[in-house]
N, CA, C and O atoms as CSV, one atom per row, in Angstrom:
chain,resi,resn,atom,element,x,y,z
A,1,UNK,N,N,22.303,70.093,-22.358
A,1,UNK,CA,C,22.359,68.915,-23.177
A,1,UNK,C,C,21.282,68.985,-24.246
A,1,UNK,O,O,20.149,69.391,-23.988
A,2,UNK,N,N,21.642,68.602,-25.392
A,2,UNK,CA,C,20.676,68.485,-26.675
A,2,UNK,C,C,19.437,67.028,-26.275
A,2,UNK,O,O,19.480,66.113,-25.453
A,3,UNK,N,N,18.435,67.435,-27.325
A,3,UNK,CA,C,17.930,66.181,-27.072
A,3,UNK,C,C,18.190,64.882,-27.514
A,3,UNK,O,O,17.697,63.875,-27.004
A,4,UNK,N,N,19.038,64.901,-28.554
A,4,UNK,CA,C,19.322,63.363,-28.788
A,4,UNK,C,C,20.797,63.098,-28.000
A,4,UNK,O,O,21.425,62.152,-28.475
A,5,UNK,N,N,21.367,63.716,-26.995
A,5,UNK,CA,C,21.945,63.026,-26.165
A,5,UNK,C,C,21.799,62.137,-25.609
A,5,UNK,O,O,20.957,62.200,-24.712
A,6,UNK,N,N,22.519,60.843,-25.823
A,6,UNK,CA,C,21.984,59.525,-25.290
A,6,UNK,C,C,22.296,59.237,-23.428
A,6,UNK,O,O,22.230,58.087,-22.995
A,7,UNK,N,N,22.610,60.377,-22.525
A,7,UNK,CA,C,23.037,60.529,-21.622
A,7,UNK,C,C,21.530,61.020,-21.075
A,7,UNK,O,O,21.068,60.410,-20.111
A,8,UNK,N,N,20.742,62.131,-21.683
A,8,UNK,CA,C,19.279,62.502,-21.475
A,8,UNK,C,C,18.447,61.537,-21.348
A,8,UNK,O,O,18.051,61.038,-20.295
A,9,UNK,N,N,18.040,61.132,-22.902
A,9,UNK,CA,C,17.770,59.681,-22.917
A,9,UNK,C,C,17.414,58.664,-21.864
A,9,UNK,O,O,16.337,58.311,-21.383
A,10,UNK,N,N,18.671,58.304,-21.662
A,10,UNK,CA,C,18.657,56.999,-20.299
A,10,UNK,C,C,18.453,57.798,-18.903
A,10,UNK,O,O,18.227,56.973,-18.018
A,11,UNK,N,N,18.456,58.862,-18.507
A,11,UNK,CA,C,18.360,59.417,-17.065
A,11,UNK,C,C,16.871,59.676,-17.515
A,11,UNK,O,O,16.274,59.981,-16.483
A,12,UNK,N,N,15.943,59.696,-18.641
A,12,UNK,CA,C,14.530,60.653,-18.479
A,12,UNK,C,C,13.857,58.529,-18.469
A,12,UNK,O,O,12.655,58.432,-18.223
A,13,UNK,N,N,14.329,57.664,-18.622
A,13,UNK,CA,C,14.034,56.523,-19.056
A,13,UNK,C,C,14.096,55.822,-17.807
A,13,UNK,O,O,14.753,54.789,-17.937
A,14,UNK,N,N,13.583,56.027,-16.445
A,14,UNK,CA,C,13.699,55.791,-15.305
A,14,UNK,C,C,12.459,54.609,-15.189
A,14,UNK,O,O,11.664,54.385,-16.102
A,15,UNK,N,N,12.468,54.013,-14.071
A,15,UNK,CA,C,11.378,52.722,-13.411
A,15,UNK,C,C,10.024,53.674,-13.365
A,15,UNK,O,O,8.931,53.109,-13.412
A,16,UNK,N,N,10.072,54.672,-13.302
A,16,UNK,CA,C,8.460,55.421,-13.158
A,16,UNK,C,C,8.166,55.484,-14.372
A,16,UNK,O,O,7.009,55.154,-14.635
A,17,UNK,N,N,9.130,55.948,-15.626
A,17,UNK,CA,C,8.612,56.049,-16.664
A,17,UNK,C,C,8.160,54.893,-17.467
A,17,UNK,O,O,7.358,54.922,-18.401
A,18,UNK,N,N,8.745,53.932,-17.010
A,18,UNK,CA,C,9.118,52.530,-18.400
A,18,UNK,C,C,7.444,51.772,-17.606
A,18,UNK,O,O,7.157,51.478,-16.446
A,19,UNK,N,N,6.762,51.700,-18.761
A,19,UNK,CA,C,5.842,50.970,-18.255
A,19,UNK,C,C,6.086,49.490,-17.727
A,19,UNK,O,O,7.206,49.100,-18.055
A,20,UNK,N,N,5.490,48.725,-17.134
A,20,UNK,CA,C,5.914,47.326,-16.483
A,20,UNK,C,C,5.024,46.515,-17.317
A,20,UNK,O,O,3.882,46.809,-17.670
A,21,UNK,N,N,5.826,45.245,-17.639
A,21,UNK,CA,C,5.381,44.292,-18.618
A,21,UNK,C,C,4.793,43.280,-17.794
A,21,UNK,O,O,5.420,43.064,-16.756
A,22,UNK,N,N,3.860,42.667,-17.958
A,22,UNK,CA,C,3.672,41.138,-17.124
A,22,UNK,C,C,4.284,40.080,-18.265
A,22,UNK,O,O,4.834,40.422,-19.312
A,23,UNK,N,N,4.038,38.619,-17.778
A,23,UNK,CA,C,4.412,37.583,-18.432
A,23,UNK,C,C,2.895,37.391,-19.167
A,23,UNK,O,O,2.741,36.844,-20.259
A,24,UNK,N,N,1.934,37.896,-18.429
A,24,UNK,CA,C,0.710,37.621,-19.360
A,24,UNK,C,C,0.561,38.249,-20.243
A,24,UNK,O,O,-0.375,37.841,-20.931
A,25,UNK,N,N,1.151,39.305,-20.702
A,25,UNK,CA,C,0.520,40.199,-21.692
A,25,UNK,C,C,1.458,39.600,-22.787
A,25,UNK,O,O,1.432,40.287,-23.808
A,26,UNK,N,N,2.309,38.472,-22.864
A,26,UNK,CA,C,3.176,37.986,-23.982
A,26,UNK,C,C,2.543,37.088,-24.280
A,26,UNK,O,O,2.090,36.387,-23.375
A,27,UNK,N,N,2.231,36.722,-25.824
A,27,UNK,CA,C,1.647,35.876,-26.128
A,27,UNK,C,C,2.174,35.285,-27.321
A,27,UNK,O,O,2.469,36.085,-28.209
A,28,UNK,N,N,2.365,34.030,-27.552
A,28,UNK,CA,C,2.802,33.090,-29.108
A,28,UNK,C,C,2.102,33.032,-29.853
A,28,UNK,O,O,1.175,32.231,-29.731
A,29,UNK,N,N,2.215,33.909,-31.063
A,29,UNK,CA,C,1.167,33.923,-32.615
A,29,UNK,C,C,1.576,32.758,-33.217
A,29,UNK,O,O,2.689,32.523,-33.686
A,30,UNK,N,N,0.459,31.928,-33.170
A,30,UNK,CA,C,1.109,30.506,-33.908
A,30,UNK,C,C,0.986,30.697,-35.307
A,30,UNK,O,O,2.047,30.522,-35.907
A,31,UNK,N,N,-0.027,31.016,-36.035
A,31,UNK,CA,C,-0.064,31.191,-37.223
A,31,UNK,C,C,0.005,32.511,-37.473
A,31,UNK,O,O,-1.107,33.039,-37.484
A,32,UNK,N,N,1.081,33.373,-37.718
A,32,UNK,CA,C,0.832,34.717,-38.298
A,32,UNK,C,C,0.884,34.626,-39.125
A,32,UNK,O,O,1.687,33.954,-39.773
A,33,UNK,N,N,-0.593,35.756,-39.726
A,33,UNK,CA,C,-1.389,35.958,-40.812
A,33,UNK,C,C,-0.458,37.347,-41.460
A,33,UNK,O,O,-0.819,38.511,-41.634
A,34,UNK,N,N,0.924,36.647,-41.731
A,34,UNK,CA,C,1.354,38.253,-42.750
A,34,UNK,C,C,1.131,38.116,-44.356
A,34,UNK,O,O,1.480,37.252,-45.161
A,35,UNK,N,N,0.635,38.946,-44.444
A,35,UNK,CA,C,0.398,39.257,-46.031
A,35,UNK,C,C,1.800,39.561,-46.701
A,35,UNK,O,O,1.897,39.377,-47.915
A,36,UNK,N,N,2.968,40.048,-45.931
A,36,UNK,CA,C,4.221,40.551,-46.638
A,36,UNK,C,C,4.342,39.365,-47.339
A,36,UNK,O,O,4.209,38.301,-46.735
A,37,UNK,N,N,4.648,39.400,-48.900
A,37,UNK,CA,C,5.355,38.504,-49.567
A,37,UNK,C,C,6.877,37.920,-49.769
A,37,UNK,O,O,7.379,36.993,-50.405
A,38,UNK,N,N,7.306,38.868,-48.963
A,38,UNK,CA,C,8.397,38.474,-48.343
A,38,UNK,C,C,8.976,37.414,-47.279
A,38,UNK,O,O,9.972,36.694,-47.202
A,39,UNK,N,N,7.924,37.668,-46.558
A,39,UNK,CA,C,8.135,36.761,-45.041
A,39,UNK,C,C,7.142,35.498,-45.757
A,39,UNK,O,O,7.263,34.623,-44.900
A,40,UNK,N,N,6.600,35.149,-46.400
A,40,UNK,CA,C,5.973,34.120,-46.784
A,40,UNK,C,C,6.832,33.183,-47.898
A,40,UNK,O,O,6.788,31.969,-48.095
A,41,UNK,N,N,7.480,34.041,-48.422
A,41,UNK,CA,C,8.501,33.547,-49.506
A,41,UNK,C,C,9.681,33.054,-48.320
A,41,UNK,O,O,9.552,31.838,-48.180
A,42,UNK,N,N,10.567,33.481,-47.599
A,42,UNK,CA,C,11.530,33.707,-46.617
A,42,UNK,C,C,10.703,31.895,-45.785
A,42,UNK,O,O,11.349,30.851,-45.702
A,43,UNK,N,N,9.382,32.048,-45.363
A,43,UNK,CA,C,8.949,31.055,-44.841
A,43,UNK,C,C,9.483,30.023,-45.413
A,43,UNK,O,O,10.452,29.323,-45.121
A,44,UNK,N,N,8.366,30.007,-46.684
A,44,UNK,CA,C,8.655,28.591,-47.933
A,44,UNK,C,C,10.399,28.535,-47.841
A,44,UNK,O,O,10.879,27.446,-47.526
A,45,UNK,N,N,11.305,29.640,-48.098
A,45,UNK,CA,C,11.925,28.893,-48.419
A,45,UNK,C,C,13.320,28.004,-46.982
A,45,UNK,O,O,14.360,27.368,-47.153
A,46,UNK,N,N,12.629,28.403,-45.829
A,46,UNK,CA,C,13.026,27.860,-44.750
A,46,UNK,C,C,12.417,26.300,-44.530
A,46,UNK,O,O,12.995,25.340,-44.020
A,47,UNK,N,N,11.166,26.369,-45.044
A,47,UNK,CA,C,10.559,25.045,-45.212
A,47,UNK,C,C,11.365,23.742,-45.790
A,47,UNK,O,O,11.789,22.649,-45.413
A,48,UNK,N,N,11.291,24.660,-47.076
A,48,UNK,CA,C,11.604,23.251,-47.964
A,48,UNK,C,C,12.941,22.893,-47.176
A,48,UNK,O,O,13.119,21.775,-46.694
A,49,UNK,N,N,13.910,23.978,-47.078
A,49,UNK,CA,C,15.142,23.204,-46.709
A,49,UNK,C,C,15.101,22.632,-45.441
A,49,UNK,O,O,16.130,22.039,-45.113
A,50,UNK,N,N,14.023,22.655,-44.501
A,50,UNK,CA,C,13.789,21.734,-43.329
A,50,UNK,C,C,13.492,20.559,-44.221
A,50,UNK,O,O,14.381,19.718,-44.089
A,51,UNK,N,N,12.610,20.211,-45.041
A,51,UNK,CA,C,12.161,18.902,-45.802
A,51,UNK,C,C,13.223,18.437,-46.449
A,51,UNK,O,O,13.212,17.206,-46.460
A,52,UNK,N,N,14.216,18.944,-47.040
A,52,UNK,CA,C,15.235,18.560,-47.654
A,52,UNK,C,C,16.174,17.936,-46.603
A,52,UNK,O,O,16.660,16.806,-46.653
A,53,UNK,N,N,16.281,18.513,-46.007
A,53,UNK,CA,C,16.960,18.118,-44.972
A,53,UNK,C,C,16.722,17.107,-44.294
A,53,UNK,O,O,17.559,16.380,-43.758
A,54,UNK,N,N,15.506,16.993,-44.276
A,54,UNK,CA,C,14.699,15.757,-43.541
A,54,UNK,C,C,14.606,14.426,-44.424
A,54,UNK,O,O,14.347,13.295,-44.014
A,55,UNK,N,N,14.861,14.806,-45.654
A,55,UNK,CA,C,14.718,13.599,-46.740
A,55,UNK,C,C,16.185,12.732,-46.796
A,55,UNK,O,O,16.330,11.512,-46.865
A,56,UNK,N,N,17.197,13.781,-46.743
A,56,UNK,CA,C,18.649,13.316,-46.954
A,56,UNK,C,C,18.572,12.308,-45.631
A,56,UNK,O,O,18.845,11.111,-45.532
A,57,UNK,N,N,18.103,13.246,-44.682
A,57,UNK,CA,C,18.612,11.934,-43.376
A,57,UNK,C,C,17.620,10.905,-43.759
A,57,UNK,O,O,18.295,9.909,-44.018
A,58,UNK,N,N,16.583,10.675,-43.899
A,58,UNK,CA,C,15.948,9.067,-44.493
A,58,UNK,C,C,16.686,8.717,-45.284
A,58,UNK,O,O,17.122,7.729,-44.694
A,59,UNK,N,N,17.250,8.744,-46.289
A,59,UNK,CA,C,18.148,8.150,-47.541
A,59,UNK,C,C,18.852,7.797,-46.809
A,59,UNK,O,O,18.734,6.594,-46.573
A,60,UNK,N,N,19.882,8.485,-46.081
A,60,UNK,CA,C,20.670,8.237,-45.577
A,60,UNK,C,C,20.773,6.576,-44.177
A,60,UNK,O,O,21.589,5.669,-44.016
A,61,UNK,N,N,19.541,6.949,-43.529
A,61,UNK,CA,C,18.995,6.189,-42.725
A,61,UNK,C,C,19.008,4.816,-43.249
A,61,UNK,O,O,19.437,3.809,-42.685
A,62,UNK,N,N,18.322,4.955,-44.746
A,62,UNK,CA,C,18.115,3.798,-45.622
A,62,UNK,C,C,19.433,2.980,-46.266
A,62,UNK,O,O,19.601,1.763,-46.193
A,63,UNK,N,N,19.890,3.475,-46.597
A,63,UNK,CA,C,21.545,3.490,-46.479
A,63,UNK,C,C,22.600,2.851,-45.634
A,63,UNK,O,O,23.478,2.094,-46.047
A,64,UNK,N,N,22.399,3.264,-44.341
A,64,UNK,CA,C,22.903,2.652,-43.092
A,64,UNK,C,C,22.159,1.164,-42.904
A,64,UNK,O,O,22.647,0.163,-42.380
A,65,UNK,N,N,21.162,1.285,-43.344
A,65,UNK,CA,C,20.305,0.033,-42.731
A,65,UNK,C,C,20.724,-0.951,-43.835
A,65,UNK,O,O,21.287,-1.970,-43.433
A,66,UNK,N,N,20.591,-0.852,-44.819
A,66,UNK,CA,C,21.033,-2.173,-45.826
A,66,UNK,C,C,22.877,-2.614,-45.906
A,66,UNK,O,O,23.413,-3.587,-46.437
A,67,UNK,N,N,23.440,-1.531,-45.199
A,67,UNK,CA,C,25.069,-1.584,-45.083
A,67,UNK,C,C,24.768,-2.836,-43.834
A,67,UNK,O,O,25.139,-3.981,-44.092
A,68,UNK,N,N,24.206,-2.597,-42.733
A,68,UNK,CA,C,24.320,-3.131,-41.355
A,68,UNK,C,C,23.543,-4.180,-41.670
A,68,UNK,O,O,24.076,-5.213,-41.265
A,69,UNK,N,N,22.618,-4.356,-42.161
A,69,UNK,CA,C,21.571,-5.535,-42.699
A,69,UNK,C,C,22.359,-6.945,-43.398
A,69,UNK,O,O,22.218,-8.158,-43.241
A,70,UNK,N,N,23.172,-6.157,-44.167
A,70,UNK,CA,C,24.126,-7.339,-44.872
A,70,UNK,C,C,25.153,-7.518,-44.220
A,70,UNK,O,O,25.487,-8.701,-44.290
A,71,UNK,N,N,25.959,-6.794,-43.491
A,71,UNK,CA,C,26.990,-7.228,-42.584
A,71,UNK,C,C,26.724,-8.207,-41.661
A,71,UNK,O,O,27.462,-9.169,-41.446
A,72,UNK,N,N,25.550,-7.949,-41.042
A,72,UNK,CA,C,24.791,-8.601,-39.768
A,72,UNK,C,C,24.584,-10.395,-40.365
A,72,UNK,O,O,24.954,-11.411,-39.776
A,73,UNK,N,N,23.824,-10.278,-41.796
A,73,UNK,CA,C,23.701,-11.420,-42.296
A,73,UNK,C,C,24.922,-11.907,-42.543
A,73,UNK,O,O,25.207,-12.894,-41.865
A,74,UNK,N,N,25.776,-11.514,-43.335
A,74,UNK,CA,C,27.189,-12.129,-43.131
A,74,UNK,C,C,27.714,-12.759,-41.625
A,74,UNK,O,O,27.780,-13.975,-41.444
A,75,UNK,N,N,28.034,-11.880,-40.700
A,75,UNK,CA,C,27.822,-12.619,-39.473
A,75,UNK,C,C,27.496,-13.849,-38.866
A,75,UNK,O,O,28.191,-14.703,-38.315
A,76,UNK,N,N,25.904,-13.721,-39.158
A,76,UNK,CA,C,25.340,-15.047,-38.483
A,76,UNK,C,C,25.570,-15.759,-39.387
A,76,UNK,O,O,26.003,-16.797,-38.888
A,77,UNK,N,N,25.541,-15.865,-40.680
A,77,UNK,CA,C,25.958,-16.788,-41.477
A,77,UNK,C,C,27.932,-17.268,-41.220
A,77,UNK,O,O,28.256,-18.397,-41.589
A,78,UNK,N,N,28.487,-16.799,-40.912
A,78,UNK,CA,C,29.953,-17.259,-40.539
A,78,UNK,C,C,29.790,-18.061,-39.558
A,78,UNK,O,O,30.355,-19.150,-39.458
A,79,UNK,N,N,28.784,-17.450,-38.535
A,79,UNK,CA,C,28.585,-18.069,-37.014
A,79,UNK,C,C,27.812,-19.338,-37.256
A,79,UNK,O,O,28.098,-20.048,-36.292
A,80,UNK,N,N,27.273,-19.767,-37.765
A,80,UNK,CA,C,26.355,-20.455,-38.027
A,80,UNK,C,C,27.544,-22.085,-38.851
A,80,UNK,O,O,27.819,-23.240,-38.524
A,81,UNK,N,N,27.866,-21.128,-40.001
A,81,UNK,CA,C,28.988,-22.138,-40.536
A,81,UNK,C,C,30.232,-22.667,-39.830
A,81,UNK,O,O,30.710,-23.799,-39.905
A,82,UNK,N,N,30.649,-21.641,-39.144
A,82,UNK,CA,C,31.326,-22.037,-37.936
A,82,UNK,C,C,30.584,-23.460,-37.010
A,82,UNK,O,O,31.145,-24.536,-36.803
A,83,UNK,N,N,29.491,-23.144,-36.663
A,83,UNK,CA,C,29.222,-24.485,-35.413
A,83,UNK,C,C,28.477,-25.123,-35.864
A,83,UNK,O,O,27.700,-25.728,-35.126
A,84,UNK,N,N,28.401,-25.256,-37.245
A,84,UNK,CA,C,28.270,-26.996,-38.591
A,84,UNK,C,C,29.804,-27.350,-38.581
A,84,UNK,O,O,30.236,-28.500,-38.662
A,85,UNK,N,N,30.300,-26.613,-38.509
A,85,UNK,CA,C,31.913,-27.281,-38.703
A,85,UNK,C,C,32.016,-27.735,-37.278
A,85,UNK,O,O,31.286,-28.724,-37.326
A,86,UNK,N,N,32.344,-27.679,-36.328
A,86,UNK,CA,C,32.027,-27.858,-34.950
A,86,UNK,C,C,31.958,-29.043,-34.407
A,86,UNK,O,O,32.631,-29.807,-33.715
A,87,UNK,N,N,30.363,-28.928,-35.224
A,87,UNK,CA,C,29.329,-30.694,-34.894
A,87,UNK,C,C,29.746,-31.713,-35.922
A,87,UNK,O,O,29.417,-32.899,-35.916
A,88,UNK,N,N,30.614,-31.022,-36.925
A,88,UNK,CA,C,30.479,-32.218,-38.047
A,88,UNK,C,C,32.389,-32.663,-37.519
A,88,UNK,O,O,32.972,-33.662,-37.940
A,89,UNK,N,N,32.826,-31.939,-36.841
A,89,UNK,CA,C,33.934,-32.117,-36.210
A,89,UNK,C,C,34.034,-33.207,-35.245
A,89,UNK,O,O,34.937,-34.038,-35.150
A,90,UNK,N,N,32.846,-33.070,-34.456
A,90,UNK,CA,C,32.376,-33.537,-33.115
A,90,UNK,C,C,31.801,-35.298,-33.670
A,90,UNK,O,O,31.995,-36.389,-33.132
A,91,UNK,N,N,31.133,-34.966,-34.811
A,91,UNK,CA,C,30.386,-36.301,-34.972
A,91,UNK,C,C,31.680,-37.066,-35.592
A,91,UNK,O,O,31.880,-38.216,-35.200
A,92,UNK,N,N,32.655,-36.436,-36.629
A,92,UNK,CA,C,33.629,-37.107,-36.962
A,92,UNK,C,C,34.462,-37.262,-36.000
A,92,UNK,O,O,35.485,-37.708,-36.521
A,93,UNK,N,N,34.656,-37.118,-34.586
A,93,UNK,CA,C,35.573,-37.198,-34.120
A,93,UNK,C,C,36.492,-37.827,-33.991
A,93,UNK,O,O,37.542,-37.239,-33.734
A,94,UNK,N,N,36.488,-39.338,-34.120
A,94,UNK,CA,C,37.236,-40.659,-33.547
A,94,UNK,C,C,38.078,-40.672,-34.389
A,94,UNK,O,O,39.268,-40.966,-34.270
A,95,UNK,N,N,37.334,-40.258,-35.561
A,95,UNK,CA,C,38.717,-39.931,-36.701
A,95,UNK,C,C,40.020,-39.112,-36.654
A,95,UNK,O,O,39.846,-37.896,-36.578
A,96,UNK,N,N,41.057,-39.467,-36.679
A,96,UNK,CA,C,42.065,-38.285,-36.371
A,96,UNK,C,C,42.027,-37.085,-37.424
A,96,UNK,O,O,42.216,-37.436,-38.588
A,97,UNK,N,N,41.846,-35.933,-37.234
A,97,UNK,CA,C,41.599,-34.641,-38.543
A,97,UNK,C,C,43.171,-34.125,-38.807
A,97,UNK,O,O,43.722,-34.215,-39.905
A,98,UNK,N,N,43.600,-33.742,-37.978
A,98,UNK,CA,C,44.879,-33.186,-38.224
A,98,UNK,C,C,46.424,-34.550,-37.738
A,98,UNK,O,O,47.246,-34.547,-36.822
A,99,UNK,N,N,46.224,-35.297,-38.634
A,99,UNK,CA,C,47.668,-35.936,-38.521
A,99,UNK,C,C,47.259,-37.020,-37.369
A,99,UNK,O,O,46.402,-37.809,-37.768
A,100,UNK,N,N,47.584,-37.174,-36.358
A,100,UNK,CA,C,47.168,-37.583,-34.813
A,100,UNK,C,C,46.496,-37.211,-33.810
A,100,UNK,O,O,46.335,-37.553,-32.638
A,101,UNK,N,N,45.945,-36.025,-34.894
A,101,UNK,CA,C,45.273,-35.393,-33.139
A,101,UNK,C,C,43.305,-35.687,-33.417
A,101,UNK,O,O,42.895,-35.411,-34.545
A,102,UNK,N,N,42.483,-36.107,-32.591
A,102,UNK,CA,C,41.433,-36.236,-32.486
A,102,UNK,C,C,40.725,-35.242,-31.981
A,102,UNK,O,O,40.969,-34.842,-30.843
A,103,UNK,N,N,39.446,-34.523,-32.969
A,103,UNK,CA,C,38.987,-33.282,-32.093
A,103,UNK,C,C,37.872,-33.727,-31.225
A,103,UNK,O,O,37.026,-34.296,-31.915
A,104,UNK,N,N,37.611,-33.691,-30.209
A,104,UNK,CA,C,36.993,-34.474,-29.620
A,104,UNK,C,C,36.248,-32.993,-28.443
A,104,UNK,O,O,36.957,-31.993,-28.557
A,105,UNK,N,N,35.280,-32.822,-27.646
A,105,UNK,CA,C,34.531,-31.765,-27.224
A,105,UNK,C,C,33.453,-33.105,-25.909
A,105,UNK,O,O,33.157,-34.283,-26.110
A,106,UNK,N,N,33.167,-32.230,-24.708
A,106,UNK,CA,C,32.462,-32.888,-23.787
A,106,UNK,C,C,31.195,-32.652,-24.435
A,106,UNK,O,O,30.942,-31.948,-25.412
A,107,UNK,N,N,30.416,-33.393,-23.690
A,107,UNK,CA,C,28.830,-33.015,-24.145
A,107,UNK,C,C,27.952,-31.623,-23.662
A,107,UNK,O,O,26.886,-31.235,-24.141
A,108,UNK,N,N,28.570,-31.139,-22.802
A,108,UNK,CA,C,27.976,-30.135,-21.989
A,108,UNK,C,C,28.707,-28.874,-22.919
A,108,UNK,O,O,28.097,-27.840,-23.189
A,109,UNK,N,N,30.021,-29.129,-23.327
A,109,UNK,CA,C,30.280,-27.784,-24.216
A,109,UNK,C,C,29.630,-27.661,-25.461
A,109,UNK,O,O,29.339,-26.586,-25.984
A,110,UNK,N,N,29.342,-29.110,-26.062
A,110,UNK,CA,C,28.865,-28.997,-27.412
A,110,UNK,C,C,27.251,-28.217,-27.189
A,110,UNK,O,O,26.797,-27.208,-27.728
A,111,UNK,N,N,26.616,-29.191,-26.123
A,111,UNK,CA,C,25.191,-28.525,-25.754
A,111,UNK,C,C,25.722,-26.886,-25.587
A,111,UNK,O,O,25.589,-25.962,-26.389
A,112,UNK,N,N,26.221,-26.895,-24.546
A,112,UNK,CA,C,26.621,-25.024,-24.610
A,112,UNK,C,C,26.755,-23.987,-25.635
A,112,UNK,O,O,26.298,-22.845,-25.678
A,113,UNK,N,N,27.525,-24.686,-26.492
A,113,UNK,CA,C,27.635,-24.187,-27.937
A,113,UNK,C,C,26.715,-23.974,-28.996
A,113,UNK,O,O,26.686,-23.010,-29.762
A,114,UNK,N,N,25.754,-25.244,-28.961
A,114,UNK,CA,C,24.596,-25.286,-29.760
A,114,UNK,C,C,23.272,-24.431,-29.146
A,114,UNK,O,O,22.303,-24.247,-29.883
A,115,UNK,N,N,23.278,-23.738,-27.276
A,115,UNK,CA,C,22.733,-23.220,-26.920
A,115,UNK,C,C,22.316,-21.901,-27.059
A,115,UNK,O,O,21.273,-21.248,-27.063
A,116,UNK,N,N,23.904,-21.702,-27.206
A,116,UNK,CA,C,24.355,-20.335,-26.659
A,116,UNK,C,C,24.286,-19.585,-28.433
A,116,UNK,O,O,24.079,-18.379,-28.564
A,117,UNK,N,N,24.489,-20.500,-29.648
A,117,UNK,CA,C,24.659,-20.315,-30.688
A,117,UNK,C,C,22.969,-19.378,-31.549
A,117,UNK,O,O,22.748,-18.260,-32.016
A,118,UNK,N,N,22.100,-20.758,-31.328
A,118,UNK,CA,C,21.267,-19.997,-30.957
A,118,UNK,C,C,20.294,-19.031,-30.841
A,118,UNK,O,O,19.542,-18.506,-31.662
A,119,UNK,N,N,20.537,-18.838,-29.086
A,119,UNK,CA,C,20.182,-17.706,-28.513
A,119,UNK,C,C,21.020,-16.682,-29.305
A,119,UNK,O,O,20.136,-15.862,-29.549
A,120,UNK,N,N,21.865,-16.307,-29.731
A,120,UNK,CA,C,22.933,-15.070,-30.125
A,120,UNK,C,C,22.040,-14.697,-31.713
A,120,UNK,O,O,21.728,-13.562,-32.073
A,121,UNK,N,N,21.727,-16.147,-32.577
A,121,UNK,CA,C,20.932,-15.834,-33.939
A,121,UNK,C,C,19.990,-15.079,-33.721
A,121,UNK,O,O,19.629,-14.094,-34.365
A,122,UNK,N,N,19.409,-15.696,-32.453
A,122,UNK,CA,C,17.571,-15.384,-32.505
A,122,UNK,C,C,17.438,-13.597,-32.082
A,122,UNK,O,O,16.680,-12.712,-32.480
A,123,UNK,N,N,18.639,-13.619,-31.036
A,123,UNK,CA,C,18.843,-12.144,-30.406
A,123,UNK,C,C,19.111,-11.658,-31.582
A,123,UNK,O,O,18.203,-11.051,-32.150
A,124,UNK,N,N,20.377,-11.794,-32.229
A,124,UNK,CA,C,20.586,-10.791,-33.493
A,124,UNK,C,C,20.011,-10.371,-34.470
A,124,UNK,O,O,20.444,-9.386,-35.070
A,125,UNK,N,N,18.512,-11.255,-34.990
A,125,UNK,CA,C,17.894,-11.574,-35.794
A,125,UNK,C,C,16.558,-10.734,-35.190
A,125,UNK,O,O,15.895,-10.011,-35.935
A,126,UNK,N,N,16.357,-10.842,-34.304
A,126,UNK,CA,C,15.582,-9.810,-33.451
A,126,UNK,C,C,15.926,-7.857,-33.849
A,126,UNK,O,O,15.501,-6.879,-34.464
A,127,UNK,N,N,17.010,-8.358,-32.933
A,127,UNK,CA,C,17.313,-6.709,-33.064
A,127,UNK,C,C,17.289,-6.336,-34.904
A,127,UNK,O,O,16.672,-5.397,-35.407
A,128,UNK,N,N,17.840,-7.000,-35.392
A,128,UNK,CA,C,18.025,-5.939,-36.598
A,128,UNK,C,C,16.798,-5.726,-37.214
A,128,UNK,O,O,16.515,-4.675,-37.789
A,129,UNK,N,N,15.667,-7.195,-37.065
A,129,UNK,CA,C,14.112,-6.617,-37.218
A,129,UNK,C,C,13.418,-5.550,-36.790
A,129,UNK,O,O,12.456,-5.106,-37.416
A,130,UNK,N,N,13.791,-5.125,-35.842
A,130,UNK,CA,C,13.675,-4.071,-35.073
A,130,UNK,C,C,14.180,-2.616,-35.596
A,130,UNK,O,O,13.668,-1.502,-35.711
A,131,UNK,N,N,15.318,-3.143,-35.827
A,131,UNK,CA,C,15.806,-1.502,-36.292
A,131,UNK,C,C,15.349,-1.510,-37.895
A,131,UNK,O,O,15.168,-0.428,-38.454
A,132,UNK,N,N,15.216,-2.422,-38.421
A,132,UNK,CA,C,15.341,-1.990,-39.898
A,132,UNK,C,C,13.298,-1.930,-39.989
A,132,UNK,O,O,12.835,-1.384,-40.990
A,133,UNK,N,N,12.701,-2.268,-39.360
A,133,UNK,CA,C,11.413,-2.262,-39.856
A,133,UNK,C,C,11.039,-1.881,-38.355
A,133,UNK,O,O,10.572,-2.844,-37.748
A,134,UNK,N,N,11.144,-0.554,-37.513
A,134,UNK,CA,C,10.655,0.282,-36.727
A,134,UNK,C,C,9.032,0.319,-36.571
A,134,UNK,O,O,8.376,0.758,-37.516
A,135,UNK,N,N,8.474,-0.070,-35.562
A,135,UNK,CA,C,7.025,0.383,-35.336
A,135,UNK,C,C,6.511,1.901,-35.161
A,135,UNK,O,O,6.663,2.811,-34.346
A,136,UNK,N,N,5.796,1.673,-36.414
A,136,UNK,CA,C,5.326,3.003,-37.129
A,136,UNK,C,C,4.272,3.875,-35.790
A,136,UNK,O,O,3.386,3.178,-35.297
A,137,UNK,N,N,4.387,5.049,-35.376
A,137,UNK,CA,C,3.184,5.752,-34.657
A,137,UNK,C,C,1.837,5.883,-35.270
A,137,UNK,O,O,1.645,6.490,-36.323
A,138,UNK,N,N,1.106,5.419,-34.723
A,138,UNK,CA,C,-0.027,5.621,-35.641
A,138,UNK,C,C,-0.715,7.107,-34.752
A,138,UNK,O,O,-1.729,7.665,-35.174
């Protein structure tokens, strides 16, 4: 057999020959110091497009948040106009609204309603404070 037979090769490439590695002798170069201007250029330009990348999703972020911000306000504002109509239903009641019919509500649903109404603003009004103005890590 010649010597660059790759059959030589792997039979002379045995457990006696191959030196043994530990896990200690591997180590993570955090900052390598290469001078190639290549791999420094190749760096930068892996960088920026991590930052670019990182900028689109904030825009984007920013974006989502004023879409959901105004929807949300729309919302409680329907909800809200909704159970003024409700109470002003409730206080007009005795009056007939539709033809003969009197809208009329117990006291425990109206309280329920005005409870439950609310709690749902204050929760919603919460959360979106929350998401749209995030506590910063210091």
């Amino acid at each position: 057999m010649s010597e660059n037979d790759p059959g030589e090769r792997l039979a002379a490439a045995t457990p006696a020959t191959v030196p043994a590695i530990g896990l200690e002798s591997i180590s993570l170069v955090e900052n390598p110091t290469s001078e190639d201007p290549e791999a420094i250029k190749e760096g930068k330009f892996y960088e920026r497009g991590r930052l670019e990348a990182e900028l689109r999703g904030i825009h984007q972020d920013l974006d989502e948040r004023k879409k959901y911000a105004k929807s949300i306000f729309i919302l409680i504002c329907c909800w809200l106009a909704a159970m003024f109509i409700i109470l002003l239903l409730q206080g007009f009641g005795a009056a007939p609204v539709f033809g003969h019919y009197a809208f009329r509500l117990t006291d425990a649903v109206v309280l329920a309603a005005i409870g439950s109404t609310t709690v749902n603003v204050l929760g919603i009004f919460i959360i979106v404070i929350n998401y749209l103005f995030p506590k910063r890590e210091k």
